[in-house]
C-alpha positions, 0 to 999 in steps of 0.5 A: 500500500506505501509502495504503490502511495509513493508511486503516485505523482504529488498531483495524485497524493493530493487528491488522494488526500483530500478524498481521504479528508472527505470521506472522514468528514463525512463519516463524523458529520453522519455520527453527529446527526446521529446523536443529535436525532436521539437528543431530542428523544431523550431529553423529551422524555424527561421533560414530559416526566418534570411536565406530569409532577404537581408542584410540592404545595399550593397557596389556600389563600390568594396573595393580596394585591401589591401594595395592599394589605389584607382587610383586617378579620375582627377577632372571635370573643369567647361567649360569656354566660348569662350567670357570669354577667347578669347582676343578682335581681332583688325581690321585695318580701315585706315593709314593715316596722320591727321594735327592739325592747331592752328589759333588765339583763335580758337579751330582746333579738330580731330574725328578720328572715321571720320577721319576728322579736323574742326576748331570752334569758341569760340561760337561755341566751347560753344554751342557744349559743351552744347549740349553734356551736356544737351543729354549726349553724348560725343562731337566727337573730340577726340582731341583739339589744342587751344591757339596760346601763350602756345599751349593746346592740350587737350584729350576730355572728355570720352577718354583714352589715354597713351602718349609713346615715340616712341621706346616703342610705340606698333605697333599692335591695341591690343597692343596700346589698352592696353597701351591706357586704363591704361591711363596717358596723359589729356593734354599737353603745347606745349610751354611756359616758364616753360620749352621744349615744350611737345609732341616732334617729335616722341611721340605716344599717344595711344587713345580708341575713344568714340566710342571704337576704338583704335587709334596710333597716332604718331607725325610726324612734327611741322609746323611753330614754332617760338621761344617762340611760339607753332606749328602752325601745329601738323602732326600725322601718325594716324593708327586706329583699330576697334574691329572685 
């Protein structure tokens, strides 16, 4: 093949040659349509498979125009039962006047749940004190009114009572009730020599009984008072409310 190479001519070298380099460039630019035809095949494949998959999430909610900030949503408040918010409603029982007598050593009281007086021994007085320690239960009088020097008008134990005059006294049973569990009177001296009597005509005291009523209690009248000595009667306008 070399001998008979060399015999040709430079003439015939050449166009041997670039025949050579024809038919090589020819065969690469078939291998390279080759390739390029299957490309296509292989890459759409792929394409077709990236095309088929959802994307990973989708938005709920619409973004807001650009720009603009969403409407605000009012805020959800918690319901509230009627209990937790509606006021105690009061419901008058009676109006009527109620005396207090002092006789002695004796303890006159008023229940004014009943609404009733009863007058007790000392003994007596005792033993009922006793009897509401050993069952525990209050004693029912919600007042008492004891010694005839000085004149003690006591409020009972499991009581609450405001003691107001009578310009600032409430006239309605929510409003007594209020007064009533702040509380401020236990007891009072209607005389003696450490000054003017207590609880003058025209103090209310306002009273929550142990039963849970409400009781204005207005002192009407003092019966009976010699100088130097307590009433021998207290008279009360007495209104109670029960709760409806």
């Amino acid at each position: 093949m070399q001998t008979w190479f060399q015999g040709k001519s430079q003439f015939a070298k050449g166009a041997i040659v670039a025949g050579v380099f024809t038919v090589a460039a020819s065969v690469v630019a078939g291998v390279f349509q080759v390739v390029a035809a299957f490309i296509p095949v292989i890459w759409g494949d792929n394409k077709d498979d990236a095309q088929s998959t959802p994307s990973a999430s989708v938005s709920s909610e619409a973004s807001p125009p650009e720009g603009k900030n969403p409407s605000p949503q009012p805020e959800a408040t918690p319901s509230q039962s009627p209990s937790s918010t509606a006021p105690a409603s009061y419901q008058l029982v009676y109006d009527q006047s109620i005396s207090l007598g002092l006789d002695s050593d004796d303890w006159t009281v008023v229940d004014f749940d009943a609404p009733s007086t009863r007058r007790y021994s000392d003994a007596e007085w005792e033993a009922l004190k006793v009897d509401a320690e050993e069952t525990g239960t209050p004693m029912e009088p919600d007042l008492s009114y004891q010694n005839d020097i000085w004149g003690y008008v006591k409020l009972r134990d499991g009581r609450n009572a405001a003691e107001l005059k009578k310009e600032d006294a409430p006239a309605t049973g929510e409003e007594c009730a209020r007064h009533a569990q702040v509380g401020g009177f236990s007891e009072a001296q209607l005389w003696g020599a450490d000054g003017p009597p207590q609880l003058p005509v025209g103090t209310v005291l306002c009273i929550v009984t142990d039963k849970g009523n409400i009781v204005r209690a207005e002192i009407t009248r003092h019966v009976g008072t010699d100088p130097g000595d307590p009433p021998r009667q207290i008279e009360f306008k007495a209104t109670m409310w029960s709760t409806a």
